[in-house]
C-alpha positions in Angstrom: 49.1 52.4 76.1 50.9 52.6 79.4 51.2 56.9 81.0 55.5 56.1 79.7 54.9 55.1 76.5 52.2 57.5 75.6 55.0 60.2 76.8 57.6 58.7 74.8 55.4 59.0 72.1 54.7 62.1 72.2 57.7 63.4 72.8 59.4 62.2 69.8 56.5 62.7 67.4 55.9 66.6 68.6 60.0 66.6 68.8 60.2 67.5 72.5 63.2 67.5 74.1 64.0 66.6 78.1 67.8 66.9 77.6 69.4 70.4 77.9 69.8 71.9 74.1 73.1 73.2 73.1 71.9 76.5 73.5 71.5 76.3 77.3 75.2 74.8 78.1 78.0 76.3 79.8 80.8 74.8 78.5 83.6 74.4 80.6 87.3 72.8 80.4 87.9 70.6 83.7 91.6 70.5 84.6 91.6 68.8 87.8 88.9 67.3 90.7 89.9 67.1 94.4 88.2 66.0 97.2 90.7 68.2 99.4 89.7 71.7 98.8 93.4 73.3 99.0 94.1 71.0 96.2 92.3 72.6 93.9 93.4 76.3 95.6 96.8 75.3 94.7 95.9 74.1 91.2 93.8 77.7 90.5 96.8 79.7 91.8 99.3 77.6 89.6 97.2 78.0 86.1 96.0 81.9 87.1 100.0 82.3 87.7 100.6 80.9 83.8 97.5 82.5 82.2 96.2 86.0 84.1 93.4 86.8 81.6 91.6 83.3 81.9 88.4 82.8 83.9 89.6 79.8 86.5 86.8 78.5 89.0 86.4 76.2 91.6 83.2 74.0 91.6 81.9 72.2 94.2 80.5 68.7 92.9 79.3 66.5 95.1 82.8 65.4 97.3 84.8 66.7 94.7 86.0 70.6 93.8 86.8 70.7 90.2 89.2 73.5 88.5 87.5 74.6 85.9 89.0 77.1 83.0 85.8 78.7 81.4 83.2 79.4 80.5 83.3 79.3 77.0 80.8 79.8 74.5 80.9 76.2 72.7 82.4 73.5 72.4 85.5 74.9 69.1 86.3 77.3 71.8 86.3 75.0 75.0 89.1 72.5 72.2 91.2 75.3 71.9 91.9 75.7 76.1 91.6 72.0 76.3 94.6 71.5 73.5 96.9 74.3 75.3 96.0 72.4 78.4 97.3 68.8 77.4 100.5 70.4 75.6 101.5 71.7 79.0 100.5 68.4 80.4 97.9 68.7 82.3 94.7 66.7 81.9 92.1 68.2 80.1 88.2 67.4 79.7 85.3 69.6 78.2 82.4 69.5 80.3 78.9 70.7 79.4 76.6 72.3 82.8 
């Protein structure tokens, strides 16, 4: 048995996991990704503006800075933001760090 396969073995026999478990997400709403940073200033300023007690972040991501709404606690929580979100038109995706 090759070093991979004898890994993958014991992994799922013994039930380990190399994936993140749900317990160790941050669940986030993504609203927008720019590669111009005062894009996504503008789009902070413009939701902050609409909703004043809502955790909005900038994150950097490779070339991109995504507007973020969140952290929420799971994923029930992240579909309630993400709903309001797409009623007021705005694209809406629930991303898991």
């Amino acid at each position: 048995m090759t070093r991979s396969r004898f890994l993958v073995f014991v992994i799922i026999v013994l039930g380990w996991t190399i994936l993140p478990t749900a317990e160790t997400w941050t669940v986030y709403v993504s609203v927008g990704a720019f590669r111009i940073k005062k894009n996504a200033i503008a789009l902070k300023k413009e939701l902050s503006e609409k909703w004043h007690d809502t955790n909005i972040i900038i994150k950097k991501q490779h070339r991109l800075n995504r507007v973020l709404v969140g952290p929420f606690r799971n994923d029930a929580e992240a579909e309630i933001y993400q709903i309001k979100l797409h009623t007021m038109d705005y694209p809406a995706v629930i991303l898991h760090y």
